[in-house]
N, C-alpha and C positions, 0 to 999 in steps of 0.2 A: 606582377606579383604572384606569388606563390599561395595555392587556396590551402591553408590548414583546415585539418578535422579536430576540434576541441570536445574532450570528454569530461561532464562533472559531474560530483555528488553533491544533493542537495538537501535540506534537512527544510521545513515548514510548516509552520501554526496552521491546519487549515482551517479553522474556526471565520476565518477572514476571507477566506474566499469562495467563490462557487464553481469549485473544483481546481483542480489544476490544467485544464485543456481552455485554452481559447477561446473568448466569451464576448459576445460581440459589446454589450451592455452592463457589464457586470465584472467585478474583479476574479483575476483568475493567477494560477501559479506563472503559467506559461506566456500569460502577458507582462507581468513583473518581470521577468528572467529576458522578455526581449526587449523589455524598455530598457534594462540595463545593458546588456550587452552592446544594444546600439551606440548609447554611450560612450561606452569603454574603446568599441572597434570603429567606428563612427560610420556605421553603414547597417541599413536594416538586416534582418537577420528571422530565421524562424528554425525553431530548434525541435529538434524530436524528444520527446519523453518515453522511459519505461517503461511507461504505461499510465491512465489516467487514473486519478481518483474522483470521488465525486465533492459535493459541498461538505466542507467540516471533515473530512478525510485526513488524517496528519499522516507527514513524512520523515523520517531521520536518514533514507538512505536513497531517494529516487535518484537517478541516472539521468540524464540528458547528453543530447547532440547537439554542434552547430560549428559551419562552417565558417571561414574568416578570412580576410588578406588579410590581417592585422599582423604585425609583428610581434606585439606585445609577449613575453616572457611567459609561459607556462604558469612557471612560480608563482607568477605575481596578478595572475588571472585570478584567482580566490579572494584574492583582498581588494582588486580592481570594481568587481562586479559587489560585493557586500559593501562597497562605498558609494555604490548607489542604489542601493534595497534596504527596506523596508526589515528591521528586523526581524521581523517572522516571516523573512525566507534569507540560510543563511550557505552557501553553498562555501563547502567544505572541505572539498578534493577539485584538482583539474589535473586532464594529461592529455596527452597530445597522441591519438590514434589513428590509424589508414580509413578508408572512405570506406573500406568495406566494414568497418564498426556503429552494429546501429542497435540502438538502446534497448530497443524491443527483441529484437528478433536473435540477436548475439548472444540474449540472457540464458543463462545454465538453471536459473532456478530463482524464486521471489520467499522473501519472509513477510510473514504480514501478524503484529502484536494485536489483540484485541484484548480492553483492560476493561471489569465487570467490577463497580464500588458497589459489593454487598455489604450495606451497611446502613443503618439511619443514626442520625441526618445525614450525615457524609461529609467530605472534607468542600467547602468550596472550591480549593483551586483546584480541584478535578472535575469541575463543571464541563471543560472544553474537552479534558482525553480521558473520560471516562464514563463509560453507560451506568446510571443508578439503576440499581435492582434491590427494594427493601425485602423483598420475599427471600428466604435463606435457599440457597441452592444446593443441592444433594452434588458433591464434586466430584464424587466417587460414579455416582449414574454417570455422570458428563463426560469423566473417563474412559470409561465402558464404552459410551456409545462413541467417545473419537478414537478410539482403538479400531474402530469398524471400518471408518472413512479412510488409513491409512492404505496404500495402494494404491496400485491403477484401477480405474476406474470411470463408467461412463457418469459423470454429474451435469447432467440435463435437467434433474429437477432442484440442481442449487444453483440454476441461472434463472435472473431476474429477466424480463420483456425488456427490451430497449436497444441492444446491441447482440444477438444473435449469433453465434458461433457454430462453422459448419459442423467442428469437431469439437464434441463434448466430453470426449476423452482425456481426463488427467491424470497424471500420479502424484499424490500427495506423499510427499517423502517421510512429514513428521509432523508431528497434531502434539503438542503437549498442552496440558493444562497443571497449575498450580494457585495455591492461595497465598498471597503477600499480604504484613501489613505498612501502613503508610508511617510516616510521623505521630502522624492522630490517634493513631490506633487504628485506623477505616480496613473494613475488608475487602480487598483486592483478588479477586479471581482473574488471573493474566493467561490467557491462549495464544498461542505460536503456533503457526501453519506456515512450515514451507513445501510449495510443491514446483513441477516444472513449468506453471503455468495455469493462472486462474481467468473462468468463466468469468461475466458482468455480476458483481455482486456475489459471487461464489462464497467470497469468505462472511461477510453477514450475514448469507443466508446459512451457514453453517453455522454459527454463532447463536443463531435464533434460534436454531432447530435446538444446541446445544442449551441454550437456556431454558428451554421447553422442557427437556429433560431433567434437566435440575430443577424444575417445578415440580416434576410429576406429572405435567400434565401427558409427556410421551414416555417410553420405554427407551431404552437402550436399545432393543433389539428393532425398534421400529425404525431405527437411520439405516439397517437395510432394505429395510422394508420401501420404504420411501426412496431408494436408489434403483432399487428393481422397478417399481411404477415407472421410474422416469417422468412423473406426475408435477409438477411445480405447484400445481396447485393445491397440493396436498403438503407442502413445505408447511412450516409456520412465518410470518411477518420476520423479515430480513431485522438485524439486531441497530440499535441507531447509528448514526455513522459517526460519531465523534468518539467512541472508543477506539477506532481502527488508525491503524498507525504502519505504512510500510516499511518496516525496518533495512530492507538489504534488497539488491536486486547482484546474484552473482555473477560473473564473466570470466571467460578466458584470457586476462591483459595481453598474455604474450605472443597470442595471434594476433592483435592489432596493434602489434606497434607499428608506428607509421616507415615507411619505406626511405631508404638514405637517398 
């Protein structure tokens, strides 16, 4: 048998689980995705992801890998695999790429949405993908100061303890921020960050920082201040994790198409 390389996108509630990386005790992304597969290709299987997220982290566009003898049709891998998942994981693309395509490391660059309900009481069904924040947030400061983080730049002190990165050198490509409203009327402060590559917690801790600033409690001018320390511990509290949401991870397709 011939081993295929299978590439998907995958969209999930993470409210449900505790994280997306493999968890020996506990529901995870990555253990759903190989219970099904197994399944589908009837052979166990263990797949590479994007990149992880943590508990209550949501996704609309993570990436995965995994190998197969299975025959099964490309096409029909998407609707194979979501008929034995769990609707809050709904995988949405598949295609077929060379060995040398691996979800991490082939990436061109990551989107990451982080949605902020300024608003009281607030809408309930944004419980799971949305931070409440009653205190009104100055949007214009929060601007300002993500105007500052765009760039290359060393972010040492918007990584969290736990996973350790030798090179803390990123380029943030694009930082927007805007205010939306819901159905309800609820106010919506939505941040977009894509860069070539985020630190453990990079993007919460920027969140945080940035909510800090639309308190008042920090300056605009302090987010470079606080990149120059290279201090983590002078961040402010990482923002919760159930507003963040990976929208995109990009690729070059046409370098891994798979070989004739």
């Amino acid at each position: 048998m011939v081993l295929r390389y299978i590439a998907c996108r995958v969209a999930y509630e993470g409210s449900r689980f505790h994280g997306s990386q493999l968890q020996q005790n506990a529901p995870s992304v990555q253990g759903a995705l190989e219970n099904a597969i197994e399944k589908v290709c009837c052979h166990p299987v263990r797949i590479i992801l994007a990149g992880r997220t943590d508990a209550g982290v949501h996704a609309l566009g993570q990436c995965f890998r995994f190998a197969t003898e299975s025959s099964l049709p490309v096409r029909r891998v998407s609707q194979a695999l979501n008929a034995n998942l769990d609707k809050s994981v709904r995988v949405w693309e598949a295609r077929e790429v060379d060995e040398s395509f691996h979800p991490r490391f082939s990436a061109l660059s990551r989107t990451y949405r982080y949605w902020i309900e300024n608003a009281f009481p607030g809408n309930v069904l944004l419980a799971h993908t949305a931070t409440s924040c009653h205190e009104q947030l100055d949007l214009g400061a929060m601007q300002q100061a993500a105007e500052r983080l765009v760039g290359r730049h060393d972010f040492v002190a918007f990584q969290s303890a736990g996973s350790p990165a030798p090179n803390t050198v990123r380029c943030v490509q694009r930082l927007q921020l805007r205010r939306i409203h819901d159905v309800l009327g609820s106010s919506l402060i939505e941040i977009e960050i894509e860069a070539d590559a985020f630190l453990y917690r990079m993007v919460r801790n920027i969140v945080g920082m940035l909510m800090a600033v639309g308190k008042g409690s920090l300056m605009p001018s302090d987010v470079t201040k606080l990149m120059q320390s290279k201090d983590r511990q002078l961040c402010p509290r990482p923002a919760p994790s159930q507003g963040l949401c990976l929208m995109d991870v990009k690729y070059n397709w046409d370098s891994y198409e798979p070989r004739a």
